[in-house]
VEXVODREN-21491 format. One line per 8 residues: number of its first residue (from 1); their letters; for each residue x, y, z of N, C-alpha, C. Coordinates in Angstrom, 3 decimals, padded with zeros to 6 digits. Each point is the difference from the previous one (the first is absolute). Example, Ala and Ser with C-alpha at 12.3 -4.5 7.8 and 13.67 -1.06 7.14 Angstrom:
BEGIN
1	AS	013.190,-005.690,007.800,-000.890,001.190,000.000,000.900,001.200,000.000 ~ -000.350,001.050,-000.720,000.820,001.190,000.060,-000.770,001.090,000.730
! end
This chain:
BEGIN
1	XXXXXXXX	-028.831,230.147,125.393,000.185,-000.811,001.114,001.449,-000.131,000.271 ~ 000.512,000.148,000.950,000.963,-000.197,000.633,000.363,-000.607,000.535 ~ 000.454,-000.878,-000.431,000.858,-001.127,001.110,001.229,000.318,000.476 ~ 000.029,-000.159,001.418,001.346,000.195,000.519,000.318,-001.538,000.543 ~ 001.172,-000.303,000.185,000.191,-001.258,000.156,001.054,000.153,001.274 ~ -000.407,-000.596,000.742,000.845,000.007,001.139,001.254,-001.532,-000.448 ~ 000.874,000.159,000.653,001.069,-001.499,000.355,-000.837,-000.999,000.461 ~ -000.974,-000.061,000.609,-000.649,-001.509,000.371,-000.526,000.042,-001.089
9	XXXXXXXX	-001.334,000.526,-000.545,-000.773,-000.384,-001.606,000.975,-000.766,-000.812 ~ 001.203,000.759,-000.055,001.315,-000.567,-001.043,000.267,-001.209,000.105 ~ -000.024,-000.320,001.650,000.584,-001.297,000.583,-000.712,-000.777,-000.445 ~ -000.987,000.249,000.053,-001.242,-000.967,000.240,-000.312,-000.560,-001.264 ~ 000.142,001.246,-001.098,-000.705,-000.435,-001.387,001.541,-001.059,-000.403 ~ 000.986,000.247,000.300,001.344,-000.406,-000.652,-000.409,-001.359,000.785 ~ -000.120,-000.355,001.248,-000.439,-001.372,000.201,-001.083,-000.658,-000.339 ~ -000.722,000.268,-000.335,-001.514,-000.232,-000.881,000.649,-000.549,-001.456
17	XXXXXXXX	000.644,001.310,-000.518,000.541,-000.538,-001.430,000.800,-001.145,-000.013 ~ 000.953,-000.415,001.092,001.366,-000.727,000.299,-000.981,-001.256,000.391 ~ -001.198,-000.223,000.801,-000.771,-001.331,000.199,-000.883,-000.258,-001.485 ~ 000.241,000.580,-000.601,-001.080,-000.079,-001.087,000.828,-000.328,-001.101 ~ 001.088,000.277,-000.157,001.315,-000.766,-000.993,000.651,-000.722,000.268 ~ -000.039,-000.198,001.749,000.352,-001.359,000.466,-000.809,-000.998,-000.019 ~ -001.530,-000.085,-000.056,-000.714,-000.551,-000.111,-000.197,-000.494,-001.739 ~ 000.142,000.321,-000.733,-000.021,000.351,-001.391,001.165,-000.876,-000.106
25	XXXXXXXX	001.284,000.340,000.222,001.252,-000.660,000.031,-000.218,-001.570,000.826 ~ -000.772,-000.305,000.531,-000.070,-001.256,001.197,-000.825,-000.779,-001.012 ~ -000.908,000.792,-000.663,-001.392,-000.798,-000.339,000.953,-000.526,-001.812 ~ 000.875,000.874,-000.911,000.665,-000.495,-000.618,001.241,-000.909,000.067 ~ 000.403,000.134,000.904,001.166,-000.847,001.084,-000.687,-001.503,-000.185 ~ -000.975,-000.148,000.476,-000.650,-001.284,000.496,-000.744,-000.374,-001.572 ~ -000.426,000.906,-000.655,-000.350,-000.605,-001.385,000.228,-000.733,-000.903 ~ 001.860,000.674,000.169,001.409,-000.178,-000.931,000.222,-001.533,000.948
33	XXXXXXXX	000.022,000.019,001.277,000.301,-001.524,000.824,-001.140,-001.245,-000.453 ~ -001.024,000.348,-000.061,-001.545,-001.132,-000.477,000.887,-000.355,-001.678 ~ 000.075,000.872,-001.102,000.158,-000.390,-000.881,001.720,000.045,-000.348 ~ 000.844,-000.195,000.454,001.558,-000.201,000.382,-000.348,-001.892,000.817 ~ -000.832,000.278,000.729,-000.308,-001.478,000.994,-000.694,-000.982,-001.278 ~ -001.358,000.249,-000.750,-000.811,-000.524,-000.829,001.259,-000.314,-001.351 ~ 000.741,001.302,-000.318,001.085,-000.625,-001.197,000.993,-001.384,000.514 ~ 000.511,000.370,001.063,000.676,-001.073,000.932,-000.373,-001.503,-000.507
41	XXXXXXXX	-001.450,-000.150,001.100,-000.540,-000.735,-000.182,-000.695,-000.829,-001.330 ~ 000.050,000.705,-001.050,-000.330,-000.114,-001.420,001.554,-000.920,-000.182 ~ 000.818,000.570,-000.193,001.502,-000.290,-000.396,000.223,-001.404,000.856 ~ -000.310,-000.132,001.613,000.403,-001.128,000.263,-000.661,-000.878,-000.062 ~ -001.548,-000.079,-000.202,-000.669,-000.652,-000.543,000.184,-000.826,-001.408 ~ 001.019,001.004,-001.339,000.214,-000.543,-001.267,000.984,-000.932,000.763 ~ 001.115,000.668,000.615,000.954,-001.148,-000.034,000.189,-000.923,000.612 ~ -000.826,-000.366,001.018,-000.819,-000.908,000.747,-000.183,-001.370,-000.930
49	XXXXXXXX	-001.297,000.507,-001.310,-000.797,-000.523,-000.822,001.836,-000.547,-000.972 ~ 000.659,001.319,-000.442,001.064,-000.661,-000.881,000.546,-001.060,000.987 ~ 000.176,-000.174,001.427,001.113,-000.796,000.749,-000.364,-001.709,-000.198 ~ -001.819,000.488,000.210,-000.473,-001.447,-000.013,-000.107,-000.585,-001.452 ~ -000.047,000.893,-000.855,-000.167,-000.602,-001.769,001.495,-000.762,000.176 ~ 000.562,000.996,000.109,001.316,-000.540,-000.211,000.533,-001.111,000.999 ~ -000.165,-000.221,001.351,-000.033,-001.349,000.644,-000.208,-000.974,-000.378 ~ -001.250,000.309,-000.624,-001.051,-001.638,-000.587,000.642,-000.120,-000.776
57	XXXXXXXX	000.788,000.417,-001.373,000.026,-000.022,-000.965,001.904,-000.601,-000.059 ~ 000.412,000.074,001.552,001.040,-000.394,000.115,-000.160,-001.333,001.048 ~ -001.116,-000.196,000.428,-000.754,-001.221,001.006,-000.194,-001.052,-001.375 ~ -000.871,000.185,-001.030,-000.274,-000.510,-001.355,001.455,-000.579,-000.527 ~ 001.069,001.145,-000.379,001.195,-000.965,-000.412,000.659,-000.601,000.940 ~ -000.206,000.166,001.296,000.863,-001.061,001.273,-000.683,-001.460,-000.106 ~ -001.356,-000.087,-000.718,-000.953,-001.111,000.494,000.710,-000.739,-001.384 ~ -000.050,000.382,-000.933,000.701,-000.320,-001.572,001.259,-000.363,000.349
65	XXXXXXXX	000.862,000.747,000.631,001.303,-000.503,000.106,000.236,-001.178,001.088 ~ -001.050,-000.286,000.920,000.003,-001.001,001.044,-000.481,-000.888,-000.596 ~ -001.205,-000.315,-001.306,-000.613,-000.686,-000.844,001.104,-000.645,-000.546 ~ 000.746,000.681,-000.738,000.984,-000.558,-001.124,001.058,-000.468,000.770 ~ 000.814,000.654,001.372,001.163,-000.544,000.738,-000.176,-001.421,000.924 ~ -001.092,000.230,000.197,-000.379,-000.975,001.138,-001.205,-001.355,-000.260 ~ -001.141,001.102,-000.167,-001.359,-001.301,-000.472,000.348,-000.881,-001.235 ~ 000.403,000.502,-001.339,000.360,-001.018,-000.674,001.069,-000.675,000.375
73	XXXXXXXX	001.221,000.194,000.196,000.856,-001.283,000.295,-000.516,-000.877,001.093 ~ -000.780,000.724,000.814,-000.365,-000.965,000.884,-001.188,-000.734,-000.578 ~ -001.131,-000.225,-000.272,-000.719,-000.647,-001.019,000.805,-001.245,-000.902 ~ 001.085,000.800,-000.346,001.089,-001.445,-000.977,000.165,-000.473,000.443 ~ 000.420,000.248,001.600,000.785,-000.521,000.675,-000.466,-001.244,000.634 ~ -001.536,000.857,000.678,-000.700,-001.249,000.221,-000.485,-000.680,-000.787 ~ -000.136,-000.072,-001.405,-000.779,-001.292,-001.039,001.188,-000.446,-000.318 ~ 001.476,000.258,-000.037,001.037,-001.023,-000.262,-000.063,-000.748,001.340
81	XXXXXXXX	000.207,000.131,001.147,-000.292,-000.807,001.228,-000.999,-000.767,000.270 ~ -000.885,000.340,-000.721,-001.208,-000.738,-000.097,-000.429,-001.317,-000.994 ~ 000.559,000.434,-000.987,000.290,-000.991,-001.424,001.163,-000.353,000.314 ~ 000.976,000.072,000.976,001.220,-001.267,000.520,-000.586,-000.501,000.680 ~ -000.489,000.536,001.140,-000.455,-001.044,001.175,-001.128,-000.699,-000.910 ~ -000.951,000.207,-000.407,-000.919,-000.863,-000.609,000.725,-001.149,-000.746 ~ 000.895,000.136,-000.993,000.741,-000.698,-000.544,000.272,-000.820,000.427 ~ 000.898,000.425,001.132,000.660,-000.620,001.076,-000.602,-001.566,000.667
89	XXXXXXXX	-001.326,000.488,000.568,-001.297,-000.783,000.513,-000.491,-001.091,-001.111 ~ 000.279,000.395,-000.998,-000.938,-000.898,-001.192,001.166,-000.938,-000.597 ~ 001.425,000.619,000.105,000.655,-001.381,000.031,000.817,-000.481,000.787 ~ -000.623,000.112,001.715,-000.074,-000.801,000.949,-000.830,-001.113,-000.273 ~ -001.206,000.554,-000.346,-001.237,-000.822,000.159,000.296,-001.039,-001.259 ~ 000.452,000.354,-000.992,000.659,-000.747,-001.191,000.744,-001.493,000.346 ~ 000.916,000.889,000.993,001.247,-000.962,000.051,-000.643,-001.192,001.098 ~ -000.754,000.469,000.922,-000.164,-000.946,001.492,-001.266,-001.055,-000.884
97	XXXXXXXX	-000.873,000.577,-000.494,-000.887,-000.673,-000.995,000.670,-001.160,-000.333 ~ 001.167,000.215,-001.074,000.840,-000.982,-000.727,000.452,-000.687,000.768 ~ 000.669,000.132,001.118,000.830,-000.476,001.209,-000.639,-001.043,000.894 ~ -001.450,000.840,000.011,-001.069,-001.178,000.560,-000.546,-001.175,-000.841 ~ 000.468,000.295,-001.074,-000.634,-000.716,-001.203,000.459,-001.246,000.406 ~ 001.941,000.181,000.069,000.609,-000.721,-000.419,000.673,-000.549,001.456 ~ -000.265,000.246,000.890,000.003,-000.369,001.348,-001.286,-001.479,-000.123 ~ -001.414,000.341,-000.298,-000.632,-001.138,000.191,000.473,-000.977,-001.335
105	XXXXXXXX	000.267,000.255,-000.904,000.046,-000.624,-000.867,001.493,-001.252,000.141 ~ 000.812,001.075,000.744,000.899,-001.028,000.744,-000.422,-001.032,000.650 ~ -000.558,000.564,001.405,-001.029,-000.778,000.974,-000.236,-000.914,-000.589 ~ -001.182,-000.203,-001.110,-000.621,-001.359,-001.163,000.671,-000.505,-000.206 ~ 001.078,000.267,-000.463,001.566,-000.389,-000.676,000.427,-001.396,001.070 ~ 000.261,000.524,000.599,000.400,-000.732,001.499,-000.635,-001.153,000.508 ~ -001.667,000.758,000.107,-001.354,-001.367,000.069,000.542,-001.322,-000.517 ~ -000.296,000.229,-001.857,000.707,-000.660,-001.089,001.267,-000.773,000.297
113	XXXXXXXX	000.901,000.659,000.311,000.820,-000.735,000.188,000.223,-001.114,001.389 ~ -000.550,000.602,000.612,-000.231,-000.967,001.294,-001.033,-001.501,-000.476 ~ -001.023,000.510,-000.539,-000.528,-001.026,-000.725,000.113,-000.955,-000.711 ~ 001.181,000.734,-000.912,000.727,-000.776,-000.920,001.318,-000.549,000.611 ~ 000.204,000.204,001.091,001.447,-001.041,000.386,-001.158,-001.001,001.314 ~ -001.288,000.026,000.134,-001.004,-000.845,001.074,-000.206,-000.977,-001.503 ~ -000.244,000.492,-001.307,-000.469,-001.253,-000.783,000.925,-000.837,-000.674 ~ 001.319,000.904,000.069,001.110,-001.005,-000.549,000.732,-000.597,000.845
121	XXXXXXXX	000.088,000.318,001.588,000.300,-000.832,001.051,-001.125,-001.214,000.114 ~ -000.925,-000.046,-000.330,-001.075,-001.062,-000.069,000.553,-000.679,-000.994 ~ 000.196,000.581,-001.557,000.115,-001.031,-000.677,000.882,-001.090,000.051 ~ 001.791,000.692,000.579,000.567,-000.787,000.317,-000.149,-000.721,000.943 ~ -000.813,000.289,000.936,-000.731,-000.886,000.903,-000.372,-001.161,-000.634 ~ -000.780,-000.005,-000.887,-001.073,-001.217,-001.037,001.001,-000.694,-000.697 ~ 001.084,000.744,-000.799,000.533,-000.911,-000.912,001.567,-000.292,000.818 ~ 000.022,-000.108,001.197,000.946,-000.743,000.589,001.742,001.192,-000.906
129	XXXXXXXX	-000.355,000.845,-000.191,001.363,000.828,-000.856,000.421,-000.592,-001.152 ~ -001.061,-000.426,-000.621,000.173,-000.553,-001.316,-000.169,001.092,-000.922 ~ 000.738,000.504,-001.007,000.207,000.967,-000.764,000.246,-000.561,-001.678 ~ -001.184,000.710,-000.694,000.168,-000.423,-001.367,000.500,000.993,-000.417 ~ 000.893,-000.071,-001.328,001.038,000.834,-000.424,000.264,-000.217,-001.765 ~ -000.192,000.995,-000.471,000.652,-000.052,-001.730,000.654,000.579,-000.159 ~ 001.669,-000.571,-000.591,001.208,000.725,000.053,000.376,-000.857,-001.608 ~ 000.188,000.895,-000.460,000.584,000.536,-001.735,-000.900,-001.124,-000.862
137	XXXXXXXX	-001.973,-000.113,000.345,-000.235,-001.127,-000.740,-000.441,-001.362,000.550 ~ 000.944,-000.521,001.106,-000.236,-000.783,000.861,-000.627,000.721,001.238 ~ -000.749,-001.380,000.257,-001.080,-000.055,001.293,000.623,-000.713,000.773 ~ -000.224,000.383,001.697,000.646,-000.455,000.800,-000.614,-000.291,001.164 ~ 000.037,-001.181,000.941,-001.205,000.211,001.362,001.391,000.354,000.892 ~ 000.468,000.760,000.911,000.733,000.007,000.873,-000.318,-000.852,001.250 ~ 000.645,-000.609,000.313,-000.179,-000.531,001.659,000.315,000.611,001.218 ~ -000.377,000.028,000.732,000.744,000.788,001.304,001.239,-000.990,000.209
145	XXXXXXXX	001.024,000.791,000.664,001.337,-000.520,000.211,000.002,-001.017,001.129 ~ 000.502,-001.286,-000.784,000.526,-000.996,001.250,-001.029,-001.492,-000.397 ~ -001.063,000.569,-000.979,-000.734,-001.354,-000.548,000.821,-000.610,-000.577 ~ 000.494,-000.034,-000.931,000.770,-001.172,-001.069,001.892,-000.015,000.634 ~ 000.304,-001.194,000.063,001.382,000.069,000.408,000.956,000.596,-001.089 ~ -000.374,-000.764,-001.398,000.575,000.275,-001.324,-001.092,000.461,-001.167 ~ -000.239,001.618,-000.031,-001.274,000.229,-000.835,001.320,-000.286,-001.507 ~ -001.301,-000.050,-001.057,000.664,-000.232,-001.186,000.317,001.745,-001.109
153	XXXXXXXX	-000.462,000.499,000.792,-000.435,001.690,000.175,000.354,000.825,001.553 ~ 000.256,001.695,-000.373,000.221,000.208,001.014,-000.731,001.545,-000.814 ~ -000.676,000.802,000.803,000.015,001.561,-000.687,-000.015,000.807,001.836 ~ 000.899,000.691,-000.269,000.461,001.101,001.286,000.734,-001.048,001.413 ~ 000.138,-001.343,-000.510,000.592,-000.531,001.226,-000.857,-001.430,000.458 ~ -001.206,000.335,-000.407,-000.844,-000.938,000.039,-000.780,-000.789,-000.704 ~ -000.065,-001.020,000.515,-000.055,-001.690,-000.999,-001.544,000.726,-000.745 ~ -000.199,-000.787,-001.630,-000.802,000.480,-000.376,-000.387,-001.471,-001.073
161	XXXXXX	-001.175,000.449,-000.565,-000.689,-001.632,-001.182,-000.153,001.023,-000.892 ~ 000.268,-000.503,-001.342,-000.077,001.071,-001.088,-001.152,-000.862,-000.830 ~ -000.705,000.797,-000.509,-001.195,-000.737,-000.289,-000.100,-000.182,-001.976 ~ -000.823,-000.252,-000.686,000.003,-000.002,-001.249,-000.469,001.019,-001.051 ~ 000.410,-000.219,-000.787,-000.484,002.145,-000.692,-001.612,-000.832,-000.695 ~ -000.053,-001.415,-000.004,-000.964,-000.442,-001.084,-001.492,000.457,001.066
! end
């Protein structure tokens, strides 16, 4: 058998061969891209996963270091403010307590004494300012001033009767 081959057969088979290794070449082209794309994606996927381990794990010591810088002193901060002001309040309430105590107790004080200058203004009322008196032993009636012309006694200015020790 003889084949003679003309320039088109040639052409033809050489483009046949040239779509068929380009095709071959396209279909490995795009193979090498799926698993070049799938490795990609593998890789940014780990470091994705490392970005967020490692976030949290730096979110975790920010929450620790905001714990220890901030929440505890503030916690002290507020139970020392809290145990002053309470303090504070309890000896208010201490002091006004006492204060009131001694406010009415005055008040009474006062009653009393008003009372007691209404019953000893009476008495001298009754006994005309007659005043009994014991000075070193001796007993004494005082008179109010201006009774006796010549008392035989005198104590503070005024005429007085000295009485008997028997």
């Amino acid at each position: 058998m003889s084949t003679t081959s003309n320039p088109n057969d040639l052409n033809a088979r050489l483009r046949s061969r040239m779509a068929a290794e380009r095709r071959q070449f396209e279909e490995t082209a795009a193979s090498e891209q799926r698993r070049l794309g799938e490795n990609l994606r593998a890789i940014a996927n780990d470091e994705l996963r490392i970005t967020e381990a490692d976030t949290a794990v730096r979110v975790a010591r920010m929450r620790v270091i905001l714990l220890n810088a901030w929440l505890r002193p503030l916690v002290v901060g507020v139970t020392i403010f809290l145990g002053i002001s309470g303090g504070s309040w309890g000896l208010m309430q201490w002091l006004s307590a006492g204060i009131q105590s001694r406010i009415e107790t005055l008040a009474a004080l006062d009653v009393q004494i008003e009372d007691a200058h209404e019953t000893l203004a009476g008495i001298e009322e009754t006994t005309w300012g007659v005043t009994l008196l014991e000075i070193d032993g001796d007993r004494f009636v005082v008179l109010p001033v201006g009774t006796m012309d010549h008392p035989p006694w005198t104590v503070g200015g005024r005429p007085a009767l000295k009485l008997s020790s028997e």
